[in-house]
N, C-alpha and C positions, 0 to 999 in steps of 0.2 A: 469683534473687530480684529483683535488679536489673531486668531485663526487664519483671517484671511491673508496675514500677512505671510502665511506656511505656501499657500499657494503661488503668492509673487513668488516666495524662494525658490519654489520646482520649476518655474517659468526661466527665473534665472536661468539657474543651472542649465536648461533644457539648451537655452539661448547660448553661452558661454560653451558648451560642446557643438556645440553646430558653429562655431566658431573653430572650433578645432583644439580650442586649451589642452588637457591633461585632465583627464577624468577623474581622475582621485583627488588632485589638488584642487578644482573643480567643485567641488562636490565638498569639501573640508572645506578651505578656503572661503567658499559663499557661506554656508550655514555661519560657521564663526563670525564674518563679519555682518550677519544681519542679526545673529546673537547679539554682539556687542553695540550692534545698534541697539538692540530690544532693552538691553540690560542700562544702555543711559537714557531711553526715552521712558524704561518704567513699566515697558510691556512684555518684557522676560524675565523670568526668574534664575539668575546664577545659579541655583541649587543645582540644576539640571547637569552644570557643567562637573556639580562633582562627581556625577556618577560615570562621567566620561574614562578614567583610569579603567575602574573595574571592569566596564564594559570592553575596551579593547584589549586589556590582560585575557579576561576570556574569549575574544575570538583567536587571539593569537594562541594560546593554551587549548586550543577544540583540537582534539585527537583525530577527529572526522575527518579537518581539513588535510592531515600530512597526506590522506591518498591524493590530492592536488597535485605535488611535486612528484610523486611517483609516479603517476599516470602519465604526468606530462613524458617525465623521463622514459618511460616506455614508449611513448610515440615517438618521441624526437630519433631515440634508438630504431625505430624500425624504419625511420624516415633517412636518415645520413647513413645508415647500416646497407643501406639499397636492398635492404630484406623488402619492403613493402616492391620495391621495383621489381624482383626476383617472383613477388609472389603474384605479383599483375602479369609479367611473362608467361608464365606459368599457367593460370587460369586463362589467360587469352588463348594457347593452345588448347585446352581443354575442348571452349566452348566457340573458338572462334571456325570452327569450319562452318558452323550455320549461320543463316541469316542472322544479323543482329548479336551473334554471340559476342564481339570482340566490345558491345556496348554492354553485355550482361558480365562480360568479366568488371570491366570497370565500376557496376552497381557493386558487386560482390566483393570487391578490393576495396573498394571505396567506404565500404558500410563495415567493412575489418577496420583499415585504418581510420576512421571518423570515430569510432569508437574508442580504442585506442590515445587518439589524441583530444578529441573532444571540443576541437577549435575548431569554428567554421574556417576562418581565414586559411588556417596552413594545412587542412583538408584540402582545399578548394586551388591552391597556390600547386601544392605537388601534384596531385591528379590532375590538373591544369597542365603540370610540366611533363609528366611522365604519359598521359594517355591522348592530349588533346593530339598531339602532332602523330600518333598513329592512329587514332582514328579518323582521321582529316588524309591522311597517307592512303587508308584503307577504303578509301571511297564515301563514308559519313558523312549525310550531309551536315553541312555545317550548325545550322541550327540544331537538329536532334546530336550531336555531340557535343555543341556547348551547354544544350539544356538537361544530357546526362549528368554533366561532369557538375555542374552548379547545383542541382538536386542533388546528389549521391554527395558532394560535400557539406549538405547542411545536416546528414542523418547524424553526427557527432551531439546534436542534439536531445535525440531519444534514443538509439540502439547503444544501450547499457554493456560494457562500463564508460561513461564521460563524467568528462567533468562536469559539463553542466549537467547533470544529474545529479555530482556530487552534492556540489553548491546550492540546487535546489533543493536537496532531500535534507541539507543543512535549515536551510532557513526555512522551509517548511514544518521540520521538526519544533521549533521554537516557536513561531506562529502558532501549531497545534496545542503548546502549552501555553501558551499566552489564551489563546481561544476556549479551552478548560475552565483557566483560572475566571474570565472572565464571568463564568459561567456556574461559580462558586463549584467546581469540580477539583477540588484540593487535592487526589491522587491521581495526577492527569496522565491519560495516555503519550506515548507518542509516536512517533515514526519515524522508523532509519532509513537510511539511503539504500538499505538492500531492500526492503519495499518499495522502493524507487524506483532500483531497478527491477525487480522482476515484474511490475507495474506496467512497466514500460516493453517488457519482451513484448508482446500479442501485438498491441498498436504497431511495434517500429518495425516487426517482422513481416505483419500486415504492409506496410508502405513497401516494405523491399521486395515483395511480392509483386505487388499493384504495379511498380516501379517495371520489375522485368516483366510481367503482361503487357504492360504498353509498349515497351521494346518489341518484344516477339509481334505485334500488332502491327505495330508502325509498319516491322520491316516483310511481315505479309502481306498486307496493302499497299507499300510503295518499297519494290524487292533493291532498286539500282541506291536508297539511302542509309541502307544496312545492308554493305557488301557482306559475304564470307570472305573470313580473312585466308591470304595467297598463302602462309605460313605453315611447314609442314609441321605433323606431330611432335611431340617431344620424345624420346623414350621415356619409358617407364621411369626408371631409376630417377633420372634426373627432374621427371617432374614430383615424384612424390619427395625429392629431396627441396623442390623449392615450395609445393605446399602444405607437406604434412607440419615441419615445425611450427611454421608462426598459428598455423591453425590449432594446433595442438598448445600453445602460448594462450592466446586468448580465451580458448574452451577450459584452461584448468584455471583461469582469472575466474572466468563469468561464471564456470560451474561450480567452484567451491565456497562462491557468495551465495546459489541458488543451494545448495544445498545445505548450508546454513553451518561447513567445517572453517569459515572465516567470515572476519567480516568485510567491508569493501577496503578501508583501510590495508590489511594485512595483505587482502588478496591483490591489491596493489606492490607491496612491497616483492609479491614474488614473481607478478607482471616486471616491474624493473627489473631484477634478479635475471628472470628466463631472455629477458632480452638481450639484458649483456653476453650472457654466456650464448646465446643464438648468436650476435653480432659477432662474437670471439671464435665460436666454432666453424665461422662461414669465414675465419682470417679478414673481417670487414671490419676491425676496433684495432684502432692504434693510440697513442698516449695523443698523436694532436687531434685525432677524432673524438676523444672521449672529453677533452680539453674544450672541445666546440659541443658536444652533446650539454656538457655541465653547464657553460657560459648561457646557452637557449635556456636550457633548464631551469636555471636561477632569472634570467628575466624575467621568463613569461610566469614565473611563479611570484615573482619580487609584485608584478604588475598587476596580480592578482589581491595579492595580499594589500596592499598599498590601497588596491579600490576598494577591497573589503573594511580597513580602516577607516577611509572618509565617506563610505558610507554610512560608517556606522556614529560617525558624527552627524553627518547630515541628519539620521529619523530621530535621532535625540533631541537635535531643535526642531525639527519641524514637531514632535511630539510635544516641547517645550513651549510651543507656541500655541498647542491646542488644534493643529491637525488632525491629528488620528482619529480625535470627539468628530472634527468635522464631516472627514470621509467618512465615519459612521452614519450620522446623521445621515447624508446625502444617499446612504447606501439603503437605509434602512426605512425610506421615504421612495424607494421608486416601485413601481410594479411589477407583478410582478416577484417577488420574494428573491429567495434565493438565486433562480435560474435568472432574473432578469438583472442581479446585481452584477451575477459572475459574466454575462453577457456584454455588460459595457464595460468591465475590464478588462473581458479579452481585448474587445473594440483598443480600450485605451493601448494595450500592451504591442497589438499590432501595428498601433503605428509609432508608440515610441520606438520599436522595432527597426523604424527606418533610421534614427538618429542616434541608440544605443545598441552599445554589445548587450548577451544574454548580463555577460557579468554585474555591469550596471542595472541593470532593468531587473536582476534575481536581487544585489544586496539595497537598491532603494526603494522598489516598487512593491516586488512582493512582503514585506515587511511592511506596511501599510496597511496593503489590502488583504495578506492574506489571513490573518488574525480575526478581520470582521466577516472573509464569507466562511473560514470553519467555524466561527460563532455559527452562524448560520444552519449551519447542520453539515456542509458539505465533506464528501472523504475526499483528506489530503492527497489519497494516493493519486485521484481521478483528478482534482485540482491541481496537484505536480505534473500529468502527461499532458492536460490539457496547456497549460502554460508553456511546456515544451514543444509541444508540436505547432504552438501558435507562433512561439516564438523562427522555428523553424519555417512556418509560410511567411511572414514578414522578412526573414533576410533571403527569399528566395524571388521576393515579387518585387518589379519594377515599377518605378523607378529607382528605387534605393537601394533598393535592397544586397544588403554588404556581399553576400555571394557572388552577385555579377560585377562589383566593382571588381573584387579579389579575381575573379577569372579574367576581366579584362585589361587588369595589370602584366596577367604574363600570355595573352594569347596575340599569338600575329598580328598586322595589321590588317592584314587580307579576311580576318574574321569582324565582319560589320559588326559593331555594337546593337544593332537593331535584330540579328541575325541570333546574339542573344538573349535579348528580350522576348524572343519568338519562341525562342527554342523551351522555355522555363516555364511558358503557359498549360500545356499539359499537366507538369508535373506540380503545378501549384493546385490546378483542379484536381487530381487526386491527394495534396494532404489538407484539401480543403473536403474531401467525401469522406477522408478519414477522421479529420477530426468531427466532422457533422454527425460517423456512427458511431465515435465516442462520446458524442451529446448525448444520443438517442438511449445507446447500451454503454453506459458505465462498467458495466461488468466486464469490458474490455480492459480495461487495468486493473478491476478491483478481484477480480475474480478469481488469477492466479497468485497472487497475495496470500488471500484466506485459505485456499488450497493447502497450501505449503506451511499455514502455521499451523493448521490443526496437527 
């Protein structure tokens, strides 16, 4: 009976954000106060609480986590720096004399900076601000520009380095040993977040491909929705001055994680680094810009941190209450085995997807579940992209889905909400064929992993 009582708490919670409260406080707040229900009616054990200390000493003490604030710092810089804006310029001459190009620069920009910052939201909110109104300028029809800009903001998801990569190659690392242990496997493996991301290359490359195919499609079959753009060439000079550096920034991020002379941590550290000196050598850093890069910086990291805390209360009672035994149970009773367990969790994840950040849904959800399907046998790598990409169709698909809020916060009024709804449906069907041929071939994430450790 006790157990069930773990359930009412996630219903809570579930309820009191759809409310709008504060996620973290949320999420601490309930667990504790139906702890200390449990602990006067006799059906929780205090014990539980003392292991509370230890356990958020070490997340705050995880090494892993400092590439959070770095990363962030990195994007924020290349977002206030108008380096990302420079470098959307930039490529829009590149490719915009063709049909459809001035939508393939923004795929291409979009999947730099999503990476980079890792947030669907202020992906979605700058590209929103910087591309919507010239491609809407440029003859675009409306729909296939709101449904580029809303897709290409949710790739922060999978195309490595993100955050939520990070975060998930965190908590998946621990589930894998939790999953060992369970399994009397006492010198357990595990797995970092550079397996994570290089996991993630083939799939998210794959989408950005699939992404500019339907572009170049669209705008062959319907030539007057994907103008060329009226804008003359750039010279040389000046365009390899707006896209050699930031390109050159992220290629020494991502390439010295793939090649195994950092790790994501460090290679963050010198993502921050290259950026300020990018922002400084382009005279676009000043003390009250740096002053506003720092202030974002520390929020959206404070806000990170803060959820990673009360989540990590939350799975303690809910553990406390005999959850974890239960979603076993329930897991290990369906048909089906492993593939049809990990099937109704995506299920589950996509539609909590409508009502939580990934943030949420990686420190409460997967910490639950993901323990019992690598029990299971499954590779975490393939369970981390999958979770990602899933997580990526739900903030993309309507009605909720947080990407089209975020764009219909800063777009005209003249662009019908309905107009983006429309526009999003392509592209959901393609990272729905993507994740379907990562059901079928795993060897799409797992494959270049193993490559690179032999």
């Amino acid at each position: 009976m006790e157990a069930y009582i773990s359930l009412v708490m996630f219903a809570v919670v579930c309820l009191a954000l759809m409310l709008g409260y504060p996620v973290a406080f949320t999420l601490a707040g309930t667990a504790l106060a139906f702890a200390a229900g449990g602990i006067i009616g006799g059906v929780f054990d205090p014990a539980f609480l003392s292991a509370l200390p230890g356990r958020l000493f070490g997340t705050i003490g995880n090494t892993t986590l400092i590439a959070v604030p770095l990363f962030i710092f990195m994007g924020v810089i290349l977002e206030k720096s108008r380096v990302a804006e420079e470098l959307l310029t930039s490529m829009a001459r590149v490719f915009g004399r063709a049909r459809g190009g001035l939508g393939i620069s923004v795929i291409v920009v979009g999947m730099l900076l999503a990476a980079s910052t890792g947030i669907v939201g202020a992906t979605v909110v700058t590209m929103g601000l910087l591309s919507l109104p010239s491609m809407l300028r440029g003859g675009y029809s409306p729909t296939l520009a709101a449904g580029t800009i809303c897709a290409t903001g949710t790739l922060g998801q999978i195309i490595p380095p993100s955050i939520a990569l990070v975060l998930l190659g965190d908590v998946l690392s621990n589930a894998y040993q939790q999953a060992q242990l369970s399994m009397n496997i006492y010198n357990p493996k595990t797995v970092s977040v550079g397996d994570l991301f290089i996991g993630a290359l083939i799939p998210g490359l794959l989408l950005v491909l699939l992404y500019i195919l339907y572009l170049l499609l669209h705008a062959w079959l319907r030539p007057a929705s994907a103008p060329p753009a009226r804008e003359e060439p750039l010279p040389l000079r000046q365009l390899f001055s707006g896209l050699l550096p930031p390109l050159a920034l992220i290629t020494v991020v991502l390439g010295s994680i793939l090649a195994g002379a950092a790790t994501p941590t460090e290679a963050a550290g010198v993502g921050a680094t290259g950026a300020l000196l990018l922002a400084c050598a382009k005279r676009q850093m000043s003390l009250a810009r740096l002053r506003e890069v720092a202030l974002n910086t520390m929020q959206v990291t404070c806000m990170v941190f803060m959820i990673l805390i009360g989540a990590a209360v939350f799975s303690l009672v809910f553990r406390g209450f005999g959850g974890e035994e239960l979603i076993h149970g329930f897991f290990t009773q369906l048909p089906g085995g492993a593939l049809g367990a990990t099937l109704v969790v995506m299920a589950i994840i996509f539609l909590l997807g409508f009502i939580l950040d990934f943030i949420e849904i990686t420190f409460v959800v997967v910490p639950i579940v993901g323990p019992i399907l690598l029990a299971m046998g499954l590779d975490p790598i393939w369970l981390g992209i999958m979770i990602a990409l899933n997580l990526q169709t739900s903030f993309l698909t309507p009605p909720f889905g947080f990407a089209l809020f975020y764009l219909r916060g800063v777009a005209p009024d003249s662009l019908a909400t309905g107009a983006i709804y429309r526009g999003v449906v392509p592209f959901i069907i393609i990272q729905l064929l993507v994740l379907a041929a990562l059901w079928v071939w795993p060897a799409l994430a797992t494959w270049l992993p193993a490559q690179l450790a032999k």
